[in-house]
One Martini backbone bead per residue (centre of mass of N, CA, C, O) as a GRO file, in nm:
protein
   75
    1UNK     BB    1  21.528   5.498  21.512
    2UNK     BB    2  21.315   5.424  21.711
    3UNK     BB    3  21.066   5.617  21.584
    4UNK     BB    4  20.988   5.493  21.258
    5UNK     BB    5  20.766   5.242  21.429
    6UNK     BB    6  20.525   5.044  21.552
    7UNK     BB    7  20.538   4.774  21.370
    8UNK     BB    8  20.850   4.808  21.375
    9UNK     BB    9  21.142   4.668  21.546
   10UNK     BB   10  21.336   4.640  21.334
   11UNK     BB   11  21.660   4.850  21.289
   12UNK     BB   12  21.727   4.766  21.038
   13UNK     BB   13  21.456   4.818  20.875
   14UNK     BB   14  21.462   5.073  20.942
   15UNK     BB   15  21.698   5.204  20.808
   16UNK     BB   16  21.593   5.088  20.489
   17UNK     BB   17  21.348   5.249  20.489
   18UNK     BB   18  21.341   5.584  20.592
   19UNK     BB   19  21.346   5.694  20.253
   20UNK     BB   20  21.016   5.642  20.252
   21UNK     BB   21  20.866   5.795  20.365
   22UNK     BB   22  20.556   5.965  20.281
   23UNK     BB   23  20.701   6.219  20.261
   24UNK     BB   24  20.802   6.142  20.033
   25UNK     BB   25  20.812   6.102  19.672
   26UNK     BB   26  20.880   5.784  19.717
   27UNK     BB   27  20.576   5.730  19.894
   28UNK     BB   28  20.377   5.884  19.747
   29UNK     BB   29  20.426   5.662  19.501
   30UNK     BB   30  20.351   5.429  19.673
   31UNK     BB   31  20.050   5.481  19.805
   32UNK     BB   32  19.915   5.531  19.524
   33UNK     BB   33  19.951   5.226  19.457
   34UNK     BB   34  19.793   5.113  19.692
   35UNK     BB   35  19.520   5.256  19.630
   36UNK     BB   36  19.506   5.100  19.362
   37UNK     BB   37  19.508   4.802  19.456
   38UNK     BB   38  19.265   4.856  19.667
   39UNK     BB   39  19.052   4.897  19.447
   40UNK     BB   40  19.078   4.661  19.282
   41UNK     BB   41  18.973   4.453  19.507
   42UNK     BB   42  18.708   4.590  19.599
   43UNK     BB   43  18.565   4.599  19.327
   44UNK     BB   44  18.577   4.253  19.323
   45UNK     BB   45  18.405   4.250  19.614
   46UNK     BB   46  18.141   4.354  19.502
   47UNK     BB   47  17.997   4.015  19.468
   48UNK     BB   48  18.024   3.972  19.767
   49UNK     BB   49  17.949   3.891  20.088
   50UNK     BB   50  17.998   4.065  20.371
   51UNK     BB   51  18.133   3.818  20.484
   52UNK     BB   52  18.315   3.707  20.220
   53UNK     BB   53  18.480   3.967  20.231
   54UNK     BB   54  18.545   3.958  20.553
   55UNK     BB   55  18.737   3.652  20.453
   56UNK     BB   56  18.887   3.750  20.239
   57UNK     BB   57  19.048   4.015  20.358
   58UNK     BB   58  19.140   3.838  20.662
   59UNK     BB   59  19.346   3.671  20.477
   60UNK     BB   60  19.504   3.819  20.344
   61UNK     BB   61  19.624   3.971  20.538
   62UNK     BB   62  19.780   3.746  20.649
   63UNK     BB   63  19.954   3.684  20.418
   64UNK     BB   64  20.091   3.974  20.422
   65UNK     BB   65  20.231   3.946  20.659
   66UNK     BB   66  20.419   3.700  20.581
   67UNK     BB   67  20.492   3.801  20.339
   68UNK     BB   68  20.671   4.065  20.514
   69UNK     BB   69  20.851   3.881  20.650
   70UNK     BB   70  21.026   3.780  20.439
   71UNK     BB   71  21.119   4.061  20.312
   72UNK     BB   72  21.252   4.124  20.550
   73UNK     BB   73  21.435   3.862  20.620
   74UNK     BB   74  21.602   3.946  20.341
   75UNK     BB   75  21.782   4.233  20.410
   0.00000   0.00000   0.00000
């Protein structure tokens, strides 16, 4: 379990997700959901500059990662 993730250190969470890896058919569609969701707010931002988009993004990421923190703490 130790080599599950380079980005998730917590061996808890590692165990809870180990059966969603994309090499599975429900990692496969969720892959597949994040890349339709990623193509949706890509084509929503190609409206605004260059600097504006890497602003955009780069605020988004950090979110998501806040986001992804609250939903590990909550297993």
């Amino acid at each position: 379990m130790d080599n599950l993730s380079d980005k998730n250190r917590n061996p808890e969470i590692q165990a809870k997700i180990a059966g969603i890896g994309y090499l599975s058919p429900h990692g496969e569609a969720l892959m597949e959901i994040a890349k339709a969701e990623l193509a949706f707010i890509y084509e929503n931002l190609k409206s605004y500059s260059q600097n504006e988009q890497i602003f955009i993004l780069d605020y988004m990421s950090s979110e998501m990662n806040w986001r992804t923190t609250e939903i590990e703490d909550g297993l």
